[in-house]
Backbone and ligand atoms as CSV (ligand in chain L), in Angstrom:
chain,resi,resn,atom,element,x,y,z
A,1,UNK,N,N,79.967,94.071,90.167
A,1,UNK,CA,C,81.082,93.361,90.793
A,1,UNK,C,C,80.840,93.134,92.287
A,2,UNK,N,N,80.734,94.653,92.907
A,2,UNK,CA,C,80.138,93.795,94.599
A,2,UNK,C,C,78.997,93.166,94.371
A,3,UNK,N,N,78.974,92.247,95.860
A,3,UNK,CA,C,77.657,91.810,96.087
A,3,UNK,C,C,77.441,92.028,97.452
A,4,UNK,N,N,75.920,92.233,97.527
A,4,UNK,CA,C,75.610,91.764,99.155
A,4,UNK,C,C,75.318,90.738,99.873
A,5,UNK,N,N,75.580,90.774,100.631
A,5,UNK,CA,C,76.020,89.715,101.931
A,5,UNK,C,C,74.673,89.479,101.743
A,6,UNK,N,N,73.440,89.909,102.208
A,6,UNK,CA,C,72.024,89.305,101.929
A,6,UNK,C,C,71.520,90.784,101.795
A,7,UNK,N,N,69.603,90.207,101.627
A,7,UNK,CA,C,68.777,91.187,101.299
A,7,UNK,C,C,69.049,92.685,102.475
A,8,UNK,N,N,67.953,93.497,101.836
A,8,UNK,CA,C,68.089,94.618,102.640
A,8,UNK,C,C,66.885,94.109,103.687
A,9,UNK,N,N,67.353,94.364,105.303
A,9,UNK,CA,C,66.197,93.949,105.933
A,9,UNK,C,C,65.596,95.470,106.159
A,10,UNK,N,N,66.400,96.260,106.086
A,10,UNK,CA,C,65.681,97.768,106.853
A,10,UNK,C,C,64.463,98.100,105.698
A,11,UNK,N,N,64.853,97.422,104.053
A,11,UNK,CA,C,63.794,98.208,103.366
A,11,UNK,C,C,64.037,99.089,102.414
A,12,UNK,N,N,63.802,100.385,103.279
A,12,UNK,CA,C,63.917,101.564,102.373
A,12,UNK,C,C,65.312,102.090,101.680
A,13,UNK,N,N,66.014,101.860,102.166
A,13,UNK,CA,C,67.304,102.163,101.491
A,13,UNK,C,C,68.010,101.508,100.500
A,14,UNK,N,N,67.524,101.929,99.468
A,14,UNK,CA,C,67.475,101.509,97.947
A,14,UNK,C,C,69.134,101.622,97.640
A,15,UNK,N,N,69.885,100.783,98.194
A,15,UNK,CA,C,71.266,101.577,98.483
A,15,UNK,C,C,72.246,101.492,97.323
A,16,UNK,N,N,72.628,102.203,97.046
A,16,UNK,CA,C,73.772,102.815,95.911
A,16,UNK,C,C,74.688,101.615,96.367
A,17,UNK,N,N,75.500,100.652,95.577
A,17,UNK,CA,C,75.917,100.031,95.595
A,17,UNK,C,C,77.616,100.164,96.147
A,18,UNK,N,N,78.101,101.563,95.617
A,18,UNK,CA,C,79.093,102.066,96.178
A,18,UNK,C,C,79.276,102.505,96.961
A,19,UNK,N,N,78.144,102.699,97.857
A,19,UNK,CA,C,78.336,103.354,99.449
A,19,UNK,C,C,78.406,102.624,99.952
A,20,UNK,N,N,79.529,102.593,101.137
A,20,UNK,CA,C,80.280,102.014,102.274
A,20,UNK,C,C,79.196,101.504,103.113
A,21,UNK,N,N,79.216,99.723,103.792
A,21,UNK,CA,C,78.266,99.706,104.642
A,21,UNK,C,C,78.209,100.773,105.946
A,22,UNK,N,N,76.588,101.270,106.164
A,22,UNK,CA,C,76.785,102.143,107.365
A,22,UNK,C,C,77.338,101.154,108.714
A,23,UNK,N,N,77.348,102.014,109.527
A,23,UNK,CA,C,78.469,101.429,111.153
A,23,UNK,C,C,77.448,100.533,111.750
A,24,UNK,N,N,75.867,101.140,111.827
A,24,UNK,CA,C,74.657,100.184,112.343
A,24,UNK,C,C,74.836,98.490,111.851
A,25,UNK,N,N,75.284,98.494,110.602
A,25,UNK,CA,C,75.212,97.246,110.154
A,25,UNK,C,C,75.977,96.394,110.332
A,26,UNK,N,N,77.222,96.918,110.795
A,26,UNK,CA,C,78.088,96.527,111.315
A,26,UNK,C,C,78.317,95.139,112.404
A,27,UNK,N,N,78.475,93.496,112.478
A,27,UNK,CA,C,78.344,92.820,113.612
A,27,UNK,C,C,79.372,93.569,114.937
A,28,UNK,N,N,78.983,93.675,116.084
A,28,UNK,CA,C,79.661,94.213,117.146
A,28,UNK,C,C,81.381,93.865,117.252
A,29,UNK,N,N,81.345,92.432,117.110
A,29,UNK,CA,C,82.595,91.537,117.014
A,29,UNK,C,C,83.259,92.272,116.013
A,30,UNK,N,N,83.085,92.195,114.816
A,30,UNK,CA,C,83.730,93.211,113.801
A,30,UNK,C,C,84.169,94.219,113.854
A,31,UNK,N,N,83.102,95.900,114.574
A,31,UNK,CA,C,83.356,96.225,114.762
A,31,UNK,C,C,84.046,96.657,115.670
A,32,UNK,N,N,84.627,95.730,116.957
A,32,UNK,CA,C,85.471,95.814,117.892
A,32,UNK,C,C,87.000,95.835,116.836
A,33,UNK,N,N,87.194,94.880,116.151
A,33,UNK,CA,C,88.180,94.989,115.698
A,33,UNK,C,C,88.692,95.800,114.773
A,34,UNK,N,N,87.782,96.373,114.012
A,34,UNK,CA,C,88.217,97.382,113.350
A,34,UNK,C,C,88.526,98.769,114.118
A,35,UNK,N,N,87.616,98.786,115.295
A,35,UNK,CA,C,88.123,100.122,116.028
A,35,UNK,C,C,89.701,99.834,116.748
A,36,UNK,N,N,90.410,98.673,116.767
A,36,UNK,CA,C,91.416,98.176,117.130
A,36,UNK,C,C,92.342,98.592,116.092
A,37,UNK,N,N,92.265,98.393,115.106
A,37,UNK,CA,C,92.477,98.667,114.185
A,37,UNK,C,C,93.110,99.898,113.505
A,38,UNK,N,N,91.644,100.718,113.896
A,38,UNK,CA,C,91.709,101.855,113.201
A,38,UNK,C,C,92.972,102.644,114.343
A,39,UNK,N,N,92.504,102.494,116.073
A,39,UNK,CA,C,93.597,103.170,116.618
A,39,UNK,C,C,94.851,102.901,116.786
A,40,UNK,N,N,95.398,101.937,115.971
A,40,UNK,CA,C,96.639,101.473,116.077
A,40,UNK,C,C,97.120,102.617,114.817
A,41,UNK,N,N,96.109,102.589,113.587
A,41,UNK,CA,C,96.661,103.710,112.683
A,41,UNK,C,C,96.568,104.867,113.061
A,42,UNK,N,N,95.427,105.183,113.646
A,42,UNK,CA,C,95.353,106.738,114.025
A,42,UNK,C,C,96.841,107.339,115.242
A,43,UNK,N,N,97.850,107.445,115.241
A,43,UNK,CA,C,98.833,107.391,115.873
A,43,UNK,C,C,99.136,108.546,116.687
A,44,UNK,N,N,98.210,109.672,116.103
A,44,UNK,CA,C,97.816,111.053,116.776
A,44,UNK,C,C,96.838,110.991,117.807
A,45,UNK,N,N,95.803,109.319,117.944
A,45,UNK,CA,C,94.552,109.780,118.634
A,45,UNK,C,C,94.098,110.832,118.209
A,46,UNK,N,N,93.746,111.547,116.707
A,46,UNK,CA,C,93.041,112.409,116.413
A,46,UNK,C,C,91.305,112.165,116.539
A,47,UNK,N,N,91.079,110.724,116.014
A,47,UNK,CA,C,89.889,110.355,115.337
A,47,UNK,C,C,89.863,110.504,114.351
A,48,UNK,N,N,90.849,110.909,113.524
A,48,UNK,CA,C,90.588,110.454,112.023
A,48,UNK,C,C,92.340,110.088,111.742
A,49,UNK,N,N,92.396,109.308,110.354
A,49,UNK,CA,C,93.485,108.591,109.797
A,49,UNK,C,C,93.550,109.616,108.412
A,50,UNK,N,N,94.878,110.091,108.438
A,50,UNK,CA,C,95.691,110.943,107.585
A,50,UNK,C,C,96.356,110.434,106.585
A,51,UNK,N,N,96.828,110.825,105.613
A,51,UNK,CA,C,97.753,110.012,104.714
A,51,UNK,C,C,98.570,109.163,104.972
A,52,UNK,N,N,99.640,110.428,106.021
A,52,UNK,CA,C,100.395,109.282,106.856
A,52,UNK,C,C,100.733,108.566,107.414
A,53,UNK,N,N,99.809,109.198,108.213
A,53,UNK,CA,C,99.635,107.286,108.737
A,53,UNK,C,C,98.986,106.037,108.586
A,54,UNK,N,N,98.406,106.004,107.291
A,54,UNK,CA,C,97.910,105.213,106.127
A,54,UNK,C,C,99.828,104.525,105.434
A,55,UNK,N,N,100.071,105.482,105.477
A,55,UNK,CA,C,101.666,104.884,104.749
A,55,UNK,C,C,102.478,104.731,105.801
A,56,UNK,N,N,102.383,104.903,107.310
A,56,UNK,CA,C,103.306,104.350,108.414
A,56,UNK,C,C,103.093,103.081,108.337
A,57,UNK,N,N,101.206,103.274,108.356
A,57,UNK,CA,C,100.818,101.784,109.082
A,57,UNK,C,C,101.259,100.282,107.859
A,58,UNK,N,N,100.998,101.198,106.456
A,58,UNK,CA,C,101.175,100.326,105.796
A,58,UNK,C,C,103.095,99.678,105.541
A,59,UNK,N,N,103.311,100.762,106.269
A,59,UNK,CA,C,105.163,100.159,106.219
A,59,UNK,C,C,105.539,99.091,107.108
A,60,UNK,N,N,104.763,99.850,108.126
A,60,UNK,CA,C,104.937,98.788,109.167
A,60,UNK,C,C,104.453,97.396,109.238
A,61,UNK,N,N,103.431,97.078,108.182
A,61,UNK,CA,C,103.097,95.927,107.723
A,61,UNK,C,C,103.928,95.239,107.009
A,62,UNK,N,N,104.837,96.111,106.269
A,62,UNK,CA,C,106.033,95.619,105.751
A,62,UNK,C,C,105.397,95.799,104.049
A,63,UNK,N,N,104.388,96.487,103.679
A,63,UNK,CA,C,104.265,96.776,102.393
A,63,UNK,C,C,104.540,98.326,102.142
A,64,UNK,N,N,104.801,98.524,100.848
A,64,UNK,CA,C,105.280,99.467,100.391
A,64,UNK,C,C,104.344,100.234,99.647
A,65,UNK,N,N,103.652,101.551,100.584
A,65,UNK,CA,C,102.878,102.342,100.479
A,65,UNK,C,C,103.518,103.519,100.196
A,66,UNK,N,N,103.197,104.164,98.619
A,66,UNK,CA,C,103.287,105.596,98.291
A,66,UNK,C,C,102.337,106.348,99.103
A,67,UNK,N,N,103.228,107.497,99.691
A,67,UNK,CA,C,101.846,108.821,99.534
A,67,UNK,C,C,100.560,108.937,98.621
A,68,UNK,N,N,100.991,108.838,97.687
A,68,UNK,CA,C,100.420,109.512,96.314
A,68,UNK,C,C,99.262,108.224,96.489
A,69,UNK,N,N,99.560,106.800,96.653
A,69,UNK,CA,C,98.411,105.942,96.409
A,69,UNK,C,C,97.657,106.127,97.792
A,70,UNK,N,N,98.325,106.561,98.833
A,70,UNK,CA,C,97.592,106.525,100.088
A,70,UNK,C,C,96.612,107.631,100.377
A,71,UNK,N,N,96.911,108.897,99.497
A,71,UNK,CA,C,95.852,110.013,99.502
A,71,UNK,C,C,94.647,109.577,98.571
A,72,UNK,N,N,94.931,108.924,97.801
A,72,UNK,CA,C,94.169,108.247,96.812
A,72,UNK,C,C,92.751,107.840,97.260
A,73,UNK,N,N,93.699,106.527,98.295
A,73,UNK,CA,C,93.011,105.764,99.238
A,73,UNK,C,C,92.387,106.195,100.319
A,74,UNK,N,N,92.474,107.361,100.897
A,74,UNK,CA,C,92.127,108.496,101.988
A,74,UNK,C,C,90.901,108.757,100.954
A,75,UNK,N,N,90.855,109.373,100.082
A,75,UNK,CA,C,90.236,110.209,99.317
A,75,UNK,C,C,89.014,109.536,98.684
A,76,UNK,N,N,89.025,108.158,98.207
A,76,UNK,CA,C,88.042,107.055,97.965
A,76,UNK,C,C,87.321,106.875,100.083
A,77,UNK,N,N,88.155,107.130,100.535
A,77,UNK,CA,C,86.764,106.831,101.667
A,77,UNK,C,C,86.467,107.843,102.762
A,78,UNK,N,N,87.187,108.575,102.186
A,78,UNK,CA,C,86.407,110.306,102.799
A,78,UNK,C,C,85.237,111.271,102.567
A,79,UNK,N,N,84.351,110.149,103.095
A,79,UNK,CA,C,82.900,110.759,102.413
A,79,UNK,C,C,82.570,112.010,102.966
A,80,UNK,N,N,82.901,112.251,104.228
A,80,UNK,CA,C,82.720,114.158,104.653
A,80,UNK,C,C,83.571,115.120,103.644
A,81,UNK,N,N,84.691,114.431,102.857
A,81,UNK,CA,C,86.029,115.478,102.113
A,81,UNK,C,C,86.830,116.256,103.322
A,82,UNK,N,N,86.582,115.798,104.461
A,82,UNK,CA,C,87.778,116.663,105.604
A,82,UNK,C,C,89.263,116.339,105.350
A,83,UNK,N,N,89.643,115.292,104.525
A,83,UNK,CA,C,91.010,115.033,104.363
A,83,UNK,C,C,91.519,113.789,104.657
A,84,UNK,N,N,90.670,113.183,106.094
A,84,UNK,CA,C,90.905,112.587,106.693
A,84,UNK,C,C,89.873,111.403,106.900
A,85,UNK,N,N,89.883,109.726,107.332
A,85,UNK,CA,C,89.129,109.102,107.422
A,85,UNK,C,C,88.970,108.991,108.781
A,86,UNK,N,N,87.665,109.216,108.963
A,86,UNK,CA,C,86.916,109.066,110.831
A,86,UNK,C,C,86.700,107.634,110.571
A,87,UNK,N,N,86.054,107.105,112.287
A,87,UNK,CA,C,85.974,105.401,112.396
A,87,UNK,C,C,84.747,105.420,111.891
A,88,UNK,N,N,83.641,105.831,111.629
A,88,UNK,CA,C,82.670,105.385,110.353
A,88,UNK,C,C,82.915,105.372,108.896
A,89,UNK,N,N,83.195,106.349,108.674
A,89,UNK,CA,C,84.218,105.988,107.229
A,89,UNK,C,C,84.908,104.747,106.865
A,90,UNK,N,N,85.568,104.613,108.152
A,90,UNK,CA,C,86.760,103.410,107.927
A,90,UNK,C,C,86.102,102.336,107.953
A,91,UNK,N,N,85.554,101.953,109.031
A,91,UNK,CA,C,85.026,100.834,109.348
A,91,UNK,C,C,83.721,100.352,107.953
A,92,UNK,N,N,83.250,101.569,107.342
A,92,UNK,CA,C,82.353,101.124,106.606
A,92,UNK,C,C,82.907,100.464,105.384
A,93,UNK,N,N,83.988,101.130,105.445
A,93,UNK,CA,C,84.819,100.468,103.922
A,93,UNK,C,C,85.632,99.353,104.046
A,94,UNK,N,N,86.227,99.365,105.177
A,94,UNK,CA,C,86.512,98.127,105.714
A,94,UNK,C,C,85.581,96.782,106.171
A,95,UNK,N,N,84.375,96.828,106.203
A,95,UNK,CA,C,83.648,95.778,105.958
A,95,UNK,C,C,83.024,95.810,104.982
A,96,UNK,N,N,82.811,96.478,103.788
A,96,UNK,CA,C,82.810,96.364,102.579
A,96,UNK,C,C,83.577,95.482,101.862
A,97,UNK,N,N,84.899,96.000,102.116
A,97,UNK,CA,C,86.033,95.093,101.397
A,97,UNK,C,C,86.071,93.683,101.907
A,98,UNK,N,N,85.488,93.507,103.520
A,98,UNK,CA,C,86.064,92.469,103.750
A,98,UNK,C,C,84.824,91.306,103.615
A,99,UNK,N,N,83.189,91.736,103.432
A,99,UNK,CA,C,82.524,90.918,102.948
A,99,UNK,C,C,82.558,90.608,101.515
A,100,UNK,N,N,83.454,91.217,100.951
A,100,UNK,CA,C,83.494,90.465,99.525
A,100,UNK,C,C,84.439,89.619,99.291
A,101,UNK,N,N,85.047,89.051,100.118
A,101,UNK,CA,C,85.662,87.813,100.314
A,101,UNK,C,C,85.012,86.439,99.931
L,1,CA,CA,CA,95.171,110.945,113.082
């Protein structure tokens, strides 16, 4: 079902299709905005995004986010398992999702 945006230029990284693009790959422009992004959710300035405020941010969008789907969603891109999504995490899954447009 995904696809990639193009070939692998680095090569060696025979990459698992379900792993999140890394942050390197990232265009700069992009990632400006996703770190915009991400600290508008992070509402603690912790460096990482919590359940809740996965379901603030998503209220405040005006959609209607359960807990229960938002730990879910924490939990699909918490590749350390700390609980919480850091801005590589995020950002990787977030241009994941958004090159498959
Ligand atoms: Ca936080």
């Amino acid at each position: 079902m995904r696809k990639r945006p193009h070939g692998n230029k680095s090569g060696d990284s025979a990459s698992d299709p379900l792993k999140p693009i890394a942050i390197e790959d990232i265009p700069p422009h992009d990632l400006t905005e996703y770190l915009d992004l991400f600290k508008t959710i992070d509402r603690d300035s912790s460096g990482g995004i919590e359940t809740v405020e996965l379901v603030y941010a998503f209220n405040s969008m005006g959609v209607d986010a359960s807990p229960g789907d938002m730990h879910r969603l924490i939990q699909g891109m918490d590749e350390s398992g700390d609980g919480n999504v850091d801005f590589r995490e995020f950002a990787g899954c977030l241009h994941a999702v958004t090159i498959e447009r």
